[in-house]
DRENBAKE-866691 format. One line per 3 residues: their letters; for each residue x, y, z of C-alpha. Coordinates in pm, whole numbers, m for minus. Each point is the difference from the previous one (the first is absolute). Last residue first. Example, Ala and Ser with C-alpha at 12.3 -4.5 7.8 and 13.67 -1.06 7.14 Angstrom:
# residues 2
sa = 1367:m106:714 ~ m137:m344:66 $
# end
This chain:
# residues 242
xxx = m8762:m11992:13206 ~ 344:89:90 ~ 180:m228:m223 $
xxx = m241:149:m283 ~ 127:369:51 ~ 304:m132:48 $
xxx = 20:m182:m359 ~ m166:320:m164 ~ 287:217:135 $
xxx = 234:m258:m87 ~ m126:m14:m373 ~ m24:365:m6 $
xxx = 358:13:99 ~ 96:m255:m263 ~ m199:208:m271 $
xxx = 192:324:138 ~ 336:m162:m19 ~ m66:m168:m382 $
xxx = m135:347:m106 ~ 295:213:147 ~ 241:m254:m130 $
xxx = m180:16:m318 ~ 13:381:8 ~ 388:9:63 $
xxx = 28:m274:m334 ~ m141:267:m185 ~ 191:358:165 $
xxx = 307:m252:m91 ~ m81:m27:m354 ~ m132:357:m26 $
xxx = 381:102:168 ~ 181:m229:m231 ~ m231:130:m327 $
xxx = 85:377:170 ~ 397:m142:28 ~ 2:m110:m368 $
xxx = m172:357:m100 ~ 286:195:179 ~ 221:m210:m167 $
xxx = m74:61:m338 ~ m64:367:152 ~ 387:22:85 $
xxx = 80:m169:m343 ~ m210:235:m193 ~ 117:306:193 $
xxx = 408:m175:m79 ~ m110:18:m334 ~ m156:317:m15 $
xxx = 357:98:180 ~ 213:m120:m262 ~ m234:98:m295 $
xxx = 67:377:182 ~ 371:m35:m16 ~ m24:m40:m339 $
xxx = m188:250:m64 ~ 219:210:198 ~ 276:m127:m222 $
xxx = m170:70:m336 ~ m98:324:104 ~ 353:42:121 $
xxx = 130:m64:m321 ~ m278:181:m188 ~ 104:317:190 $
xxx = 347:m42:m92 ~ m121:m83:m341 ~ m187:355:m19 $
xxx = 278:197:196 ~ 253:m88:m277 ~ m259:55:m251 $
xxx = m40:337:125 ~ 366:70:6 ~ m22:m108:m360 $
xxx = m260:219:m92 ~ 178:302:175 ~ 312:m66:m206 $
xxx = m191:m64:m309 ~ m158:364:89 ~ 337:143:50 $
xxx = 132:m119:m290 ~ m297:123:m215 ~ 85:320:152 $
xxx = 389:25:m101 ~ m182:m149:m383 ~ m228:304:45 $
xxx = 295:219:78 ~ 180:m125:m230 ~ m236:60:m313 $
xxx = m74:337:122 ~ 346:110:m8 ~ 70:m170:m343 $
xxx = m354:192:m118 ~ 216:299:152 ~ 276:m69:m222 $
xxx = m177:m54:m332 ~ m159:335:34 ~ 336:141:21 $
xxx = 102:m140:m274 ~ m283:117:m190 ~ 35:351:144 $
xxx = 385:m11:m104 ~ m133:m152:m380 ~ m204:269:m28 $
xxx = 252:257:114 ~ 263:m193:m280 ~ m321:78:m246 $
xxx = 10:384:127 ~ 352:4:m20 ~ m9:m142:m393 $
xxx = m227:223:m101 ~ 195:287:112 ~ 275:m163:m135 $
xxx = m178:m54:m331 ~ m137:382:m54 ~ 380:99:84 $
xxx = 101:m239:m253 ~ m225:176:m229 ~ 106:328:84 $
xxx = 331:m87:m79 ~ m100:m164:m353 ~ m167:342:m17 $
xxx = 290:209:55 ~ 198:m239:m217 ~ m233:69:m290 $
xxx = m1:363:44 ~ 384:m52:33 ~ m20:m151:m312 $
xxx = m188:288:m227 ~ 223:220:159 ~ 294:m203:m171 $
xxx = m167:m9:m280 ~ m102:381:m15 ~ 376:54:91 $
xxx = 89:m224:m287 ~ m230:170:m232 ~ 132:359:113 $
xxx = 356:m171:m84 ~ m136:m79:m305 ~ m114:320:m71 $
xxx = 325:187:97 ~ 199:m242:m258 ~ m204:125:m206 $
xxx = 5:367:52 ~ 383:m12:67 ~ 14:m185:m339 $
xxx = m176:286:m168 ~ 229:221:171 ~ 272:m117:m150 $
xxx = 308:33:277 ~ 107:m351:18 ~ 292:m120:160 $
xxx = m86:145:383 ~ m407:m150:m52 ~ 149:m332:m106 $
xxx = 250:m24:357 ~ m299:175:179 ~ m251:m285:m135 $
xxx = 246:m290:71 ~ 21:157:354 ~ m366:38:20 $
xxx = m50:m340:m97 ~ 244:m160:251 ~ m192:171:283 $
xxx = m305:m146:m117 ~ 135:m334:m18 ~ 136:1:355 $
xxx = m329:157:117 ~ m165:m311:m225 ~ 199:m233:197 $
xxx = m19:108:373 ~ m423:42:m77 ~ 8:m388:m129 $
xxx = 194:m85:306 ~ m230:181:263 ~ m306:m93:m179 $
xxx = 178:m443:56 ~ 53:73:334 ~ m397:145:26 $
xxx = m112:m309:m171 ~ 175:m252:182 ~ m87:159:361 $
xxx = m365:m66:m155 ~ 90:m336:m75 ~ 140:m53:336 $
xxx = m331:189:163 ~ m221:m301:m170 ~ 202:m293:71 $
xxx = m71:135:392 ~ m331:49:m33 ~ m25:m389:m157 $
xxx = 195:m120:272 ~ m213:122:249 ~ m323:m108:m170 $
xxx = 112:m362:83 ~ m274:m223:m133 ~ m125:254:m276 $
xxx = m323:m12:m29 ~ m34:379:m18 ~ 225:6:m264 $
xxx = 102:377:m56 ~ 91:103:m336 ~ 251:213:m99 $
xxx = m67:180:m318 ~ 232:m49:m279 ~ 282:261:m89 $
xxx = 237:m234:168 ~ m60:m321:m182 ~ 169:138:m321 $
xxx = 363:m32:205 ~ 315:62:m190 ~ m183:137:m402 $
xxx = m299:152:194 ~ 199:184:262 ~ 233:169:m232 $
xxx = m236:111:m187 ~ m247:191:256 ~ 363:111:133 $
xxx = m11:349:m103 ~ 269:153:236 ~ 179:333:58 $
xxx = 241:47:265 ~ 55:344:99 ~ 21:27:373 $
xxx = 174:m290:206 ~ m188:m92:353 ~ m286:m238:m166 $
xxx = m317:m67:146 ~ m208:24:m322 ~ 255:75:m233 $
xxx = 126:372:m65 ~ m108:154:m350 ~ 242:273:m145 $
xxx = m61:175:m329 ~ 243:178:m218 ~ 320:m135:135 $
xxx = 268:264:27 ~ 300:109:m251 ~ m275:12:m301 $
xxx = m85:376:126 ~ m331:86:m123 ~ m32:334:m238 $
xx = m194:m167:m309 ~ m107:m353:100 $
# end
């Protein structure tokens, strides 16, 4: 362009978290000839077994893609810069203004280009913004899940910690059950001995009443035989006397 100095670069793009000033990059190319897989959109598997993993394979290709900016912006600064020299070495030989004019206009083209790229790498940056906030909110989703997973562990062993109490309670009960059967069983065992020794007792009891009837028996005809022979002596005196 008419009165520009050619000594200094005519535009100067920085790289999205980059420290050097005037690097210029168009790495929309470069990107689809190493790695066509990065301009895709990530998708998030939601029945993915190990989410974790996939988050994390996720923010490495990311870190991929911005390492991969950075180069692509190192390399077209570098060929920028080598340009502008070639262009001040023609521009120093040549004096026709007519060639000034063009070679003017293509540098104008080349600076459109190279604006034209750095609107593209502004928006692949915005784009990979776009994703990472995407991405955090998906790896908050996945926090929440885990989360959610950990109290259901809680709850799980605390009822299992409660189950073992119960069992413990129901065996202690069981305990006390068959200790109780054992001395039911031994009480009523001890109460067939004494129905038995009741039955024996009133076995006897009964063979001493049938003793005492026999003797109360053979008492009365002892009683009859002595009252029939004292009636036979009273009546004997009675007639002696007459």
């Amino acid at each position: 362009m008419a009165g520009s100095t050619h000594n200094e670069p005519l535009l100067v793009i920085r790289g999205r978290g980059d420290d050097h000033p005037g690097e210029i990059a168009d790495p929309a190319k470069k990107i689809q000839q190493e790695d066509p897989a990065a301009n895709r959109e990530m998708k998030f598997n939601k029945q993915e077994k190990d989410p974790k993993k996939h988050l994390d394979l996720a923010s490495n290709k990311m870190k991929n893609i911005e390492e991969q900016f950075d180069q692509a912006l190192k390399e077209l600064q570098a060929t920028y810069n080598q340009a502008a020299k070639d262009i001040d070495e023609r521009l120093s030989h040549d004096k026709k203004e007519n060639d000034f004019v063009e070679r003017e206009t293509r540098l104008t083209q080349r600076e459109k280009d190279l604006a034209e790229r750095e609107r593209r790498v502004v928006q692949q940056e915005r784009d990979i913004i776009q994703k990472r906030h995407d991405l955090n909110e998906r790896e908050s989703h996945v926090l929440e899940h885990e989360k959610d997973i950990h109290r259901a562990r809680d709850d799980i062993l605390q009822q299992r910690r409660d189950l073992m109490e119960r069992e413990t309670c129901i065996a202690e009960r069981q305990m006390d059950a068959a200790q109780l059967h054992y001395e039911n069983t031994r009480f009523r065992c001890e109460l067939d001995q004494l129905e038995s020794e009741v039955i024996e007792r009133e076995r006897n009891v009964i063979h001493r009443e049938m003793g005492l009837q026999q003797w109360e028996r053979d008492l009365e005809d002892q009683q009859y035989h002595v009252l029939r022979a004292l009636h036979t002596l009273y009546h004997d005196s009675e007639t002696d006397s007459d």
